[in-house]
N, CA, C and O atoms as a Tinker XYZ file with bonds, in Angstrom:
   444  protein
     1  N      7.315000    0.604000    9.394000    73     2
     2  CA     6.728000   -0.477000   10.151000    64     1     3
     3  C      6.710000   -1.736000    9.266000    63     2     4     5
     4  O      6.246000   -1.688000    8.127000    81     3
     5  N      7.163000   -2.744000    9.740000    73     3     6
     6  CA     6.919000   -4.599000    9.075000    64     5     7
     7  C      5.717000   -4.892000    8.896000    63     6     8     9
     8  O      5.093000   -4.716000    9.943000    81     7
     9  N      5.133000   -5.230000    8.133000    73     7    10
    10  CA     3.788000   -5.805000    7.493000    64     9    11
    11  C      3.992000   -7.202000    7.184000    63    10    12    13
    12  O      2.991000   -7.906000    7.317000    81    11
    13  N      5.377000   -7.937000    6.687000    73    11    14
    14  CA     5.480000   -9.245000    6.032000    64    13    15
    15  C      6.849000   -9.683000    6.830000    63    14    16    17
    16  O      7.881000   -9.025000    6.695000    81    15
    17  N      6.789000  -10.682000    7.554000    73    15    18
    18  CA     7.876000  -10.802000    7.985000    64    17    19
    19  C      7.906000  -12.527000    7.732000    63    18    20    21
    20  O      6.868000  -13.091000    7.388000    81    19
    21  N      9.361000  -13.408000    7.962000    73    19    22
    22  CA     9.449000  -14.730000    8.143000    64    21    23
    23  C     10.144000  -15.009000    9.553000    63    22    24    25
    24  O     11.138000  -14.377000    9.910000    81    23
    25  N      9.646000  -15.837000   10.198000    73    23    26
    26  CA    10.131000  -16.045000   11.682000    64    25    27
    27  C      9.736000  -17.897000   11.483000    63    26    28    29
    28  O      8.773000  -18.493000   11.002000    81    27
    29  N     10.891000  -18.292000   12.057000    73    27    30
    30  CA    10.792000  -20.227000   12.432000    64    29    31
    31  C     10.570000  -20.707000   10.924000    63    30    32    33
    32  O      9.694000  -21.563000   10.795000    81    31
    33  N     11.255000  -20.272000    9.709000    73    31    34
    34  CA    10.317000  -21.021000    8.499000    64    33    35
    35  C      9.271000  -21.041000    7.956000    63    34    36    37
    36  O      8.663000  -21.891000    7.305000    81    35
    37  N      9.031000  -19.789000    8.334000    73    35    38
    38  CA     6.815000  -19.582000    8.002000    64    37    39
    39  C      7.207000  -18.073000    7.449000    63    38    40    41
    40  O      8.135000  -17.346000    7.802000    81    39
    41  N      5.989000  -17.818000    6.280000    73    39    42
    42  CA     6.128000  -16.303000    6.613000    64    41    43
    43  C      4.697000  -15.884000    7.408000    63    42    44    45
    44  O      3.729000  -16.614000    7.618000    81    43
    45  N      4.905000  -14.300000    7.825000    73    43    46
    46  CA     3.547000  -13.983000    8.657000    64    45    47
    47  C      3.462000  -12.410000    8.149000    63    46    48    49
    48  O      4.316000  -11.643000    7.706000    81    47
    49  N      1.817000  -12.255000    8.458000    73    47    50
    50  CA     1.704000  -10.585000    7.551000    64    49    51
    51  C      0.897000  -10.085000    9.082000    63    50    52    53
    52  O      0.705000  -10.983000    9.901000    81    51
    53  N      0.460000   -8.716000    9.419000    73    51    54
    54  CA    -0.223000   -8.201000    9.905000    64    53    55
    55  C     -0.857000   -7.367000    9.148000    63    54    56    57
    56  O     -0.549000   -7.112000    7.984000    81    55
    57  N     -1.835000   -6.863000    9.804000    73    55    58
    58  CA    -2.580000   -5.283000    8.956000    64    57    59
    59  C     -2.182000   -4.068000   10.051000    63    58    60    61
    60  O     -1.597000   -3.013000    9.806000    81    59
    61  N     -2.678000   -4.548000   11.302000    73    59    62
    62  CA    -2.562000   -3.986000   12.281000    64    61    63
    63  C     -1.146000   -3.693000   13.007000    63    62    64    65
    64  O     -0.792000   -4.455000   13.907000    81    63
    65  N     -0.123000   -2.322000   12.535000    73    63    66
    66  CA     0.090000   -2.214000   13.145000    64    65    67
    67  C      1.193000   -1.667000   14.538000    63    66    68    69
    68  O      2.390000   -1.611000   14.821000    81    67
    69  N     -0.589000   -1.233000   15.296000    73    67    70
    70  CA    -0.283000   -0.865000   16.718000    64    69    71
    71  C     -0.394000   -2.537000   17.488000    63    70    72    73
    72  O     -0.248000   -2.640000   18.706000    81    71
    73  N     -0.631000   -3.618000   16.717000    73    71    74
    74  CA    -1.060000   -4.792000   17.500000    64    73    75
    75  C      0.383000   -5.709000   16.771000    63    74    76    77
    76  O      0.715000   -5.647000   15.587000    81    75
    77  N      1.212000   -6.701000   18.087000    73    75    78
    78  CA     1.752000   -7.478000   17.747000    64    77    79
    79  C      0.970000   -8.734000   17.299000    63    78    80    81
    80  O      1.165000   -9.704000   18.031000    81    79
    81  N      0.412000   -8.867000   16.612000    73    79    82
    82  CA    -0.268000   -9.872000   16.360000    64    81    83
    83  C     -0.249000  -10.125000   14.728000    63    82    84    85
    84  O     -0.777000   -9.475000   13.825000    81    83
    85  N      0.666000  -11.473000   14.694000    73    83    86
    86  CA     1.206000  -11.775000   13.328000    64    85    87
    87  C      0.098000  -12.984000   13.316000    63    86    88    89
    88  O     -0.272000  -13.618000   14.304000    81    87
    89  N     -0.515000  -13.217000   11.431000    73    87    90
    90  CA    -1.136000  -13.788000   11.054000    64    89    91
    91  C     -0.410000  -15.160000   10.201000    63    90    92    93
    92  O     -0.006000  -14.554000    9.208000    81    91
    93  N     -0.110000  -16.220000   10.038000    73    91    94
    94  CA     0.408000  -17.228000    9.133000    64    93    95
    95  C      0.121000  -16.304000    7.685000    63    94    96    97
    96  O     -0.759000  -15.486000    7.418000    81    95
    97  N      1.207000  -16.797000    6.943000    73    95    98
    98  CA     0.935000  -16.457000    5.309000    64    97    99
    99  C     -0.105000  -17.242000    4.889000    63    98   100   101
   100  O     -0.696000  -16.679000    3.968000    81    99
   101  N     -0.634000  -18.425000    5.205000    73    99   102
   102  CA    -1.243000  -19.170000    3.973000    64   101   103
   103  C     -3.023000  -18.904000    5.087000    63   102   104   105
   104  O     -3.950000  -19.713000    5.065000    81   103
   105  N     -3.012000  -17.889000    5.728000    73   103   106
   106  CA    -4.483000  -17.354000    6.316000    64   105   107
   107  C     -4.699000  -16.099000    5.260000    63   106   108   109
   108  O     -5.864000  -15.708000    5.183000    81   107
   109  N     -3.885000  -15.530000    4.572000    73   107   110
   110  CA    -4.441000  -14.559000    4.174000    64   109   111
   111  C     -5.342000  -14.341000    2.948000    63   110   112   113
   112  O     -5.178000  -14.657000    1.769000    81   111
   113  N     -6.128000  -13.843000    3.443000    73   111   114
   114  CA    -7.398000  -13.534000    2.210000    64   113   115
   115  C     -7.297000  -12.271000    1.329000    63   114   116   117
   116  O     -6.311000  -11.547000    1.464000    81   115
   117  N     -8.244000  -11.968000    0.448000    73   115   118
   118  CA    -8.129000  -10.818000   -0.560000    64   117   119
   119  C     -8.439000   -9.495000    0.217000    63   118   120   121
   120  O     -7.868000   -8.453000   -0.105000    81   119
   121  N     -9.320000   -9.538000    1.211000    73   119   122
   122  CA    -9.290000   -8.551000    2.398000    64   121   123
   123  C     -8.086000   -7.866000    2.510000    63   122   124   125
   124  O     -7.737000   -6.740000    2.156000    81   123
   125  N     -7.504000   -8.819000    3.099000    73   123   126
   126  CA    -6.079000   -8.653000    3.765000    64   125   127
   127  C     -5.132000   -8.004000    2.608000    63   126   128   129
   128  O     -4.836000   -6.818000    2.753000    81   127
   129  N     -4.718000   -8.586000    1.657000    73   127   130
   130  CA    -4.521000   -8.264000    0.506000    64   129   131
   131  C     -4.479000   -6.540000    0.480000    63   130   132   133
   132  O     -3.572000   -5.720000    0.625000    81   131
   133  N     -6.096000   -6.432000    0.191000    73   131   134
   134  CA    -6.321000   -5.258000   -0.402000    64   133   135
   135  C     -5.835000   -4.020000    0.761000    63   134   136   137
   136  O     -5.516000   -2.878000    0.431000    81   135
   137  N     -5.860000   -4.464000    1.974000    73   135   138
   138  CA    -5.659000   -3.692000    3.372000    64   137   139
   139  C     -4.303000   -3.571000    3.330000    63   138   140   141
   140  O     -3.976000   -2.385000    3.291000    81   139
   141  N     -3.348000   -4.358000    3.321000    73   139   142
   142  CA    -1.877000   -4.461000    2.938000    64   141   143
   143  C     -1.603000   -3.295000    1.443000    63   142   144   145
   144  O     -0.736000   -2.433000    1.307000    81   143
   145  N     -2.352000   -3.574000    0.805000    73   143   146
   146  CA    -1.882000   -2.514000   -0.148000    64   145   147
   147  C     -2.471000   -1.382000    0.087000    63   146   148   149
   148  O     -1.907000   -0.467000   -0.513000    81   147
   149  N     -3.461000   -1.015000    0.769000    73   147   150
   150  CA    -3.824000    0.257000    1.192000    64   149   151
   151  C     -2.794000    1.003000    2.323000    63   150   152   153
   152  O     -2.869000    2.228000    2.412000    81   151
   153  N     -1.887000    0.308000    3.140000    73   151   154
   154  CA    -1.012000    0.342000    4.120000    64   153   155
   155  C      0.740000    0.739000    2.765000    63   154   156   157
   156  O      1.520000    1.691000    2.737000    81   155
   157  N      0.682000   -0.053000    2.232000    73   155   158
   158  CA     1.392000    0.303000    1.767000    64   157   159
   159  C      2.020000    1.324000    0.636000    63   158   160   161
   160  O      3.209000    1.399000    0.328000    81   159
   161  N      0.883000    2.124000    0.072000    73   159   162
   162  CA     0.609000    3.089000   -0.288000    64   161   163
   163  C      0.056000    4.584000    0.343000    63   162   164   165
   164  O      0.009000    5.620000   -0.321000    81   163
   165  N     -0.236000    4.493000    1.370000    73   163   166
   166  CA    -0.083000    5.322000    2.263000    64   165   167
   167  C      0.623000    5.623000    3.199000    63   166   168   169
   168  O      0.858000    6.799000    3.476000    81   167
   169  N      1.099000    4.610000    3.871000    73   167   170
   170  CA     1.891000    4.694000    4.796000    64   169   171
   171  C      3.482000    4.177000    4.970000    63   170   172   173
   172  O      3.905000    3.810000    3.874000    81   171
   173  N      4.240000    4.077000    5.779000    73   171   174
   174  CA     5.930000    3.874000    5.824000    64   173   175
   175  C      5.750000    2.210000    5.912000    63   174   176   177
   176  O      5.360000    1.795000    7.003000    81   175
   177  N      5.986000    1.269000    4.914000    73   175   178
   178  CA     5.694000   -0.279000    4.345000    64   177   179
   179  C      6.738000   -0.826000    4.597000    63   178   180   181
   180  O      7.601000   -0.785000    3.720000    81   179
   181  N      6.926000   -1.264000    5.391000    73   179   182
   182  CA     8.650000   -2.785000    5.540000    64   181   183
   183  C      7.716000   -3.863000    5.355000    63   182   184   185
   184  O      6.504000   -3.953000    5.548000    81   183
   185  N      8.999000   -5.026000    4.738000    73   183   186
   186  CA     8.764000   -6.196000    4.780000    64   185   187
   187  C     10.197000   -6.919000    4.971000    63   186   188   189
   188  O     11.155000   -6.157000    4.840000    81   187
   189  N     10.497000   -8.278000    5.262000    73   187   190
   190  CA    11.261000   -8.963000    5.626000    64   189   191
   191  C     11.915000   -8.895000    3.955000    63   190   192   193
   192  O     11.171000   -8.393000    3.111000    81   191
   193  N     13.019000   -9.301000    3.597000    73   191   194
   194  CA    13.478000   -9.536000    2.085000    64   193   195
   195  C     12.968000  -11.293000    1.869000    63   194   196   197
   196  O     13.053000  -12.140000    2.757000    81   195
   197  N     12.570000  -11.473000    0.808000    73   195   198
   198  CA    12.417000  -12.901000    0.387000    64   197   199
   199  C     13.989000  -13.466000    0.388000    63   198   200   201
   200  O     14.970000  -13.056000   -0.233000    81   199
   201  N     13.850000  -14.492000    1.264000    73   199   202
   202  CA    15.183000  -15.328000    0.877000    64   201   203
   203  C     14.482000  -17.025000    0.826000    63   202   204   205
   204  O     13.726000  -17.236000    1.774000    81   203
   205  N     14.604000  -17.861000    0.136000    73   203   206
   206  CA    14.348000  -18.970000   -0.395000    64   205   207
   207  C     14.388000  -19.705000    0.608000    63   206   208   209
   208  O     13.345000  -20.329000    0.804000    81   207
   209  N     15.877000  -20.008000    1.917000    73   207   210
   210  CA    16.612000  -20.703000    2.212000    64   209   211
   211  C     15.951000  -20.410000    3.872000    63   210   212   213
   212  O     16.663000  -21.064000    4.634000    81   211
   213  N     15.250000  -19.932000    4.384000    73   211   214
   214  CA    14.494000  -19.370000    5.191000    64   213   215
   215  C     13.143000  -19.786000    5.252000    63   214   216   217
   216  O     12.486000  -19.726000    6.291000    81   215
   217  N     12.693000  -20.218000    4.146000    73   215   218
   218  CA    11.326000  -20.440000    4.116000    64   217   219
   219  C     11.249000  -21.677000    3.665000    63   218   220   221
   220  O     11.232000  -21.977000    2.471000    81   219
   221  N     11.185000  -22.652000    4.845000    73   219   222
   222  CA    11.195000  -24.407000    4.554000    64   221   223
   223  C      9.658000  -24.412000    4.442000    63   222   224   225
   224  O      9.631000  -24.688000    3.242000    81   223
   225  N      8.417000  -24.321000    4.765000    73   223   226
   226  CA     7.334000  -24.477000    4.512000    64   225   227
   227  C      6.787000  -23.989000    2.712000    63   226   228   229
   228  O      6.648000  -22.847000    2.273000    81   227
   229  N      6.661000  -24.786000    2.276000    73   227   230
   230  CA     6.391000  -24.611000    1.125000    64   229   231
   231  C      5.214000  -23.551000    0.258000    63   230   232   233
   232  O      5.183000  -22.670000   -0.603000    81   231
   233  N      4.499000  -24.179000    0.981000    73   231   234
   234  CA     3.310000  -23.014000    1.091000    64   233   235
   235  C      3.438000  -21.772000    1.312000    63   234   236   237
   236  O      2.844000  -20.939000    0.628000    81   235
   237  N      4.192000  -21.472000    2.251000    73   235   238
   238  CA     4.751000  -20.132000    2.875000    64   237   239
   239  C      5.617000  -19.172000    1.966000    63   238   240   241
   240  O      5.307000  -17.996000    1.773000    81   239
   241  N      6.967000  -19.911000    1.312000    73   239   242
   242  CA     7.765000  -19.731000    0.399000    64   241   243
   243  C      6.796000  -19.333000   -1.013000    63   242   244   245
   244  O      6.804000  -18.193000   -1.477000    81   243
   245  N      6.100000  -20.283000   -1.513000    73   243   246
   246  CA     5.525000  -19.921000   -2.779000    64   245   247
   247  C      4.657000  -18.235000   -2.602000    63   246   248   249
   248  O      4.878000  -17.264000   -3.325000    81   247
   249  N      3.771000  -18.283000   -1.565000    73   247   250
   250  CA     3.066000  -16.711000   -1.079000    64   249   251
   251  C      4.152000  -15.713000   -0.943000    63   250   252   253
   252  O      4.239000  -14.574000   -1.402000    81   251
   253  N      4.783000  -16.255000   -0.367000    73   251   254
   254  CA     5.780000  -14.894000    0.393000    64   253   255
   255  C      6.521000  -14.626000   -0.528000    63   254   256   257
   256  O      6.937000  -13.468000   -0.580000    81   255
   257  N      6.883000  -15.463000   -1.427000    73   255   258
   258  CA     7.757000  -15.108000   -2.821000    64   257   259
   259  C      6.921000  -14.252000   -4.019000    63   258   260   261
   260  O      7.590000  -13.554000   -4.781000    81   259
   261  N      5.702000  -14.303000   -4.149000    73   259   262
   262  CA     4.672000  -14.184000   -4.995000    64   261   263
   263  C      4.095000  -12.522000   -4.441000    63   262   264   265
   264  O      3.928000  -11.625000   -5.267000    81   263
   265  N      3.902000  -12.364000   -3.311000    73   263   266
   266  CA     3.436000  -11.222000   -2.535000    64   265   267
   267  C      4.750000  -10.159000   -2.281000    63   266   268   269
   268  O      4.578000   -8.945000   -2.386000    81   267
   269  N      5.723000  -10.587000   -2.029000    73   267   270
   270  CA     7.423000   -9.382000   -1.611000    64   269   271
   271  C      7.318000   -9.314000   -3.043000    63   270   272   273
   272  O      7.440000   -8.103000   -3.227000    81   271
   273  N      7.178000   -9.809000   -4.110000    73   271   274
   274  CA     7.746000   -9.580000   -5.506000    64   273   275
   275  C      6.572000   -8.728000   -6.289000    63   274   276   277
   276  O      6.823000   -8.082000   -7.306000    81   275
   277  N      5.504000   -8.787000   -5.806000    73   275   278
   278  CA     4.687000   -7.226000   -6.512000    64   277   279
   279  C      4.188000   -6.464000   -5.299000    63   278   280   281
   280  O      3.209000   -5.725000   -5.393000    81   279
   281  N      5.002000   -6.672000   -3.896000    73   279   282
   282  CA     4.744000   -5.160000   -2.529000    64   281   283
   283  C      5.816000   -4.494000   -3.307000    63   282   284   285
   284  O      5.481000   -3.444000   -3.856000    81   283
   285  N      7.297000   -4.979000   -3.498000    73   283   286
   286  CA     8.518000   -4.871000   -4.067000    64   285   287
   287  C      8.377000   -3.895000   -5.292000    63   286   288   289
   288  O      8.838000   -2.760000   -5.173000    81   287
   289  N      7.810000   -4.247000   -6.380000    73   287   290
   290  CA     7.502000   -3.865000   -7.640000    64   289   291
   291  C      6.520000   -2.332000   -6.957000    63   290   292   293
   292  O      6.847000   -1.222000   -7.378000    81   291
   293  N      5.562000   -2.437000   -6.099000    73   291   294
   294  CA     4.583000   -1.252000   -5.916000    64   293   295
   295  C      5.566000   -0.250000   -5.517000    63   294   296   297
   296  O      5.806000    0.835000   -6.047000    81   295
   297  N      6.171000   -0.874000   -4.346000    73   295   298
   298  CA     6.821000    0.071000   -3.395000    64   297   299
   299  C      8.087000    0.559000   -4.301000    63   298   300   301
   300  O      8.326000    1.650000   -3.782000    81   299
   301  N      8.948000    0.408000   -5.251000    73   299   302
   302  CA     9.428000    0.661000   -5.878000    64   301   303
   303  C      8.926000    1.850000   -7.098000    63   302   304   305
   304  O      9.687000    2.661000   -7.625000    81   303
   305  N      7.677000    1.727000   -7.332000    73   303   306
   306  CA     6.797000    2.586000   -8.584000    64   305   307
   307  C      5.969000    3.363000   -8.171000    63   306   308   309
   308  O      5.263000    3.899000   -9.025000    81   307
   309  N      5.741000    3.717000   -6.704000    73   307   310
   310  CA     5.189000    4.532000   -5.483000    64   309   311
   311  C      4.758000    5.578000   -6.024000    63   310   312   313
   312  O      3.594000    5.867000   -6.305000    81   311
   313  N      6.368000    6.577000   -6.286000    73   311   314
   314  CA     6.366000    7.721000   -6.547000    64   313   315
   315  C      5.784000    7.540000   -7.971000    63   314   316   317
   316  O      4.730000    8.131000   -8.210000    81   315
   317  N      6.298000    6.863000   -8.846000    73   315   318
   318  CA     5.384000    7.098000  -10.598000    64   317   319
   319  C      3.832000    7.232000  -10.078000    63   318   320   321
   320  O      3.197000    8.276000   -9.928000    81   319
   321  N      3.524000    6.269000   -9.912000    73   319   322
   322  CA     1.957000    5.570000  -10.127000    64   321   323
   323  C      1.649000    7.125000   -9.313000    63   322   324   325
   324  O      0.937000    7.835000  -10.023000    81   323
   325  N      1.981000    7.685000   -8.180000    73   323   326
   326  CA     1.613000    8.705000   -7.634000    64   325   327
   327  C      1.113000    9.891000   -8.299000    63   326   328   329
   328  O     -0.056000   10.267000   -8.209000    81   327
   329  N      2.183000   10.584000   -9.093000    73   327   330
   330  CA     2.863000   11.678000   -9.819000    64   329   331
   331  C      1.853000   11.381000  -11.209000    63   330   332   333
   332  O      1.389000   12.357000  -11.800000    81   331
   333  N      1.538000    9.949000  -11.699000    73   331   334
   334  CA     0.422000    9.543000  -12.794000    64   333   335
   335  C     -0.724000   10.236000  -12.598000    63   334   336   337
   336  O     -1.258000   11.148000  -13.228000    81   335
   337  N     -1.132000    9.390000  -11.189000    73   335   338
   338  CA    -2.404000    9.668000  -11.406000    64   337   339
   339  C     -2.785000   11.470000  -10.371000    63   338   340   341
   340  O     -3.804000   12.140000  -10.203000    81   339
   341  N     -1.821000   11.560000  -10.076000    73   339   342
   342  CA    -1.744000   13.481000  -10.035000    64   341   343
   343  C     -2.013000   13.865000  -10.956000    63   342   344   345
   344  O     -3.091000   14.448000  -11.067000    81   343
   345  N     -1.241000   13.730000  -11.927000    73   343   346
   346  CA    -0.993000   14.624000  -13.762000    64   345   347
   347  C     -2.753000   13.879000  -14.509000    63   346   348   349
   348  O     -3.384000   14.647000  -15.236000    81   347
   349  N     -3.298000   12.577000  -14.264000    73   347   350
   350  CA    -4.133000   12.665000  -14.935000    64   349   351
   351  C     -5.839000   13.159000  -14.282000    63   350   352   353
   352  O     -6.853000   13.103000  -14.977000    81   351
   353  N     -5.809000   13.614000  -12.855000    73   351   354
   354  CA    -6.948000   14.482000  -12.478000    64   353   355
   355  C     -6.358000   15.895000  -12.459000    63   354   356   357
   356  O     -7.041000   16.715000  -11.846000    81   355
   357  N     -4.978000   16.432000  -13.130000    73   355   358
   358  CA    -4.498000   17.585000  -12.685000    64   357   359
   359  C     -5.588000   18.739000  -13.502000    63   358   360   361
   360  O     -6.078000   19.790000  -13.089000    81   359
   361  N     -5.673000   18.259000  -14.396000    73   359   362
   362  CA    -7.014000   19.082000  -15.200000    64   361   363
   363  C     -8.317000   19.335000  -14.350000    63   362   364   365
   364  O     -8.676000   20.443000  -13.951000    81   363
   365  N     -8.669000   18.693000  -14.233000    73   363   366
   366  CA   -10.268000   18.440000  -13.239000    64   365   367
   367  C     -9.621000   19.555000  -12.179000    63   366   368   369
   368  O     -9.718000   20.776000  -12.304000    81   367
   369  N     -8.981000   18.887000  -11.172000    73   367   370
   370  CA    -8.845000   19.236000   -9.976000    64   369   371
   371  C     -8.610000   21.077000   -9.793000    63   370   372   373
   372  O     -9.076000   21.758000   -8.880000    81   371
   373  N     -7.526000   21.701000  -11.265000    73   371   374
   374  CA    -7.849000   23.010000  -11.705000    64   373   375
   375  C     -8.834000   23.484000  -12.042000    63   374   376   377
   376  O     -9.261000   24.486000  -11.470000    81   375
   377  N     -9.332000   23.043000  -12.826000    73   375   378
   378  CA   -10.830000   23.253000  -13.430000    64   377   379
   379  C    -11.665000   23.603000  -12.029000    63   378   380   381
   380  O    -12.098000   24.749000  -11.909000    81   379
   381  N    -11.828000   22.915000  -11.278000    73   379   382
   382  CA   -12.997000   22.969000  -10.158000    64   381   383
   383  C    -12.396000   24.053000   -9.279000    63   382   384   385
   384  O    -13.039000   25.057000   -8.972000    81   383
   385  N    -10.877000   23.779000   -8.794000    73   383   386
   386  CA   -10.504000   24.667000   -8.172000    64   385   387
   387  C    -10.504000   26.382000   -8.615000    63   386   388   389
   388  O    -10.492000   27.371000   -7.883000    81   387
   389  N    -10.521000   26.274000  -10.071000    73   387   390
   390  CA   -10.633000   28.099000  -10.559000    64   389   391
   391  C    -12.179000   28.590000  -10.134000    63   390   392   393
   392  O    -12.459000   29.727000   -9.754000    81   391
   393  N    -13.091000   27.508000  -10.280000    73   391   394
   394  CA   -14.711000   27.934000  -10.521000    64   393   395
   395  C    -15.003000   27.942000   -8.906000    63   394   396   397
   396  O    -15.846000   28.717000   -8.455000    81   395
   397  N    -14.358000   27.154000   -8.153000    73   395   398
   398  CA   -14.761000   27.356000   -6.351000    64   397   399
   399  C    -14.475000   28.867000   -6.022000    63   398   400   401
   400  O    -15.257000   29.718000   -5.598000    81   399
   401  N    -13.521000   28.939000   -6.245000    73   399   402
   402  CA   -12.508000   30.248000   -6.129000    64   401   403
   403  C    -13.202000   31.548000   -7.125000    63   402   404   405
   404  O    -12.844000   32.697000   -6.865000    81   403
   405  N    -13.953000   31.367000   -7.983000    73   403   406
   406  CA   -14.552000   32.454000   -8.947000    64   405   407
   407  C    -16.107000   32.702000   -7.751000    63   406   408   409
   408  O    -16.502000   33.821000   -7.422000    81   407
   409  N    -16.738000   31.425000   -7.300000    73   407   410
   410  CA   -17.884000   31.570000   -6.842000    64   409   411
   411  C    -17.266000   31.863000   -5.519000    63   410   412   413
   412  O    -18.231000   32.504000   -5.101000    81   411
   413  N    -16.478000   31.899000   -4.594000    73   411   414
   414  CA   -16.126000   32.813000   -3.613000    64   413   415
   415  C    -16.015000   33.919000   -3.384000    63   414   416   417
   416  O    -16.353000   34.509000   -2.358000    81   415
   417  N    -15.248000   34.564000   -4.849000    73   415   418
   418  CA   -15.300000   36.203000   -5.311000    64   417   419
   419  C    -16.428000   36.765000   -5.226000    63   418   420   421
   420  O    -16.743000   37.772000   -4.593000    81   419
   421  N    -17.148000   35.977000   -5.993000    73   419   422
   422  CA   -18.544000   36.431000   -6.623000    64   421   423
   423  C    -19.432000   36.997000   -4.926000    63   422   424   425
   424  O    -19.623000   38.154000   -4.549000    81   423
   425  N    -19.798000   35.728000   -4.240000    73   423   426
   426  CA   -19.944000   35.888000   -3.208000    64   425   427
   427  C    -19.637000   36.591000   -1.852000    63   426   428   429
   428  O    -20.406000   36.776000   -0.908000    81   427
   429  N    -18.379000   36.923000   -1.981000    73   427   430
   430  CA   -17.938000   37.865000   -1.522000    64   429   431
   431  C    -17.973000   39.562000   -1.417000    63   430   432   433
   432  O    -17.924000   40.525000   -0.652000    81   431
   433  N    -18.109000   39.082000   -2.944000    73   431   434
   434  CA   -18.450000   40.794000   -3.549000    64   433   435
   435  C    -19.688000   41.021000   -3.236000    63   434   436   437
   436  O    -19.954000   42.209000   -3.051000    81   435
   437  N    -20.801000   40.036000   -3.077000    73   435   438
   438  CA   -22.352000   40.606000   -2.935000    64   437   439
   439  C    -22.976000   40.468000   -1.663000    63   438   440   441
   440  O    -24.101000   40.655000   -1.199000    81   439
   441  N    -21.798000   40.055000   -1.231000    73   439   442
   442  CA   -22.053000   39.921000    0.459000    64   441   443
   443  C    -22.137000   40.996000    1.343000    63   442   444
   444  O    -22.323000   40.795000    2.543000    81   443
């Protein structure tokens, strides 16, 4: 699904979406931001490609160049940053999982 697109010389982002309803680039707040990267780490993330020559609004161009170039960088390092922070709760997440699984036995047996 498109999250960042450029249409007429503007770029435009949504959060939403099941809703056609595109927002101007230079409305977006840190909200939005943070919702966009929650979308794009969970879920299937398109965006339009930055092209320079497309984006006559200046304002628009500087965001949309600034924002595709670290969605770009995330969506590219997806799988690392993923597979990271797997391997660094992989301890914990064993740990708890042997002792759930010991107090099930346990329980089981005296049941």
């Amino acid at each position: 699904m498109t999250y960042l697109k450029i249409d007429n010389n503007k770029g435009y982002f949504r959060i939403d979406e099941t809703k056609e309803e595109w927002t101007e680039l230079d409305q977006i707040s840190k909200d939005d931001l943070l919702k966009l990267i929650d979308v794009a780490t969970t879920q299937e993330f398109q965006m339009d490609e930055y092209k320079d020559e497309l984006l006559q609004n200046p304002a628009h161009n500087i965001i949309y160049r600034n924002i595709y170039g670290k969605f770009n960088e995330l969506l590219n390092n997806k799988t690392r940053f993923q597979d990271s922070v797997n391997a660094m709760y992989k301890t914990a997440i064993d740990k708890y999982t042997v002792e759930l699984s010991a107090e099930s036995e346990e329980e089981n047996a005296s049941g």
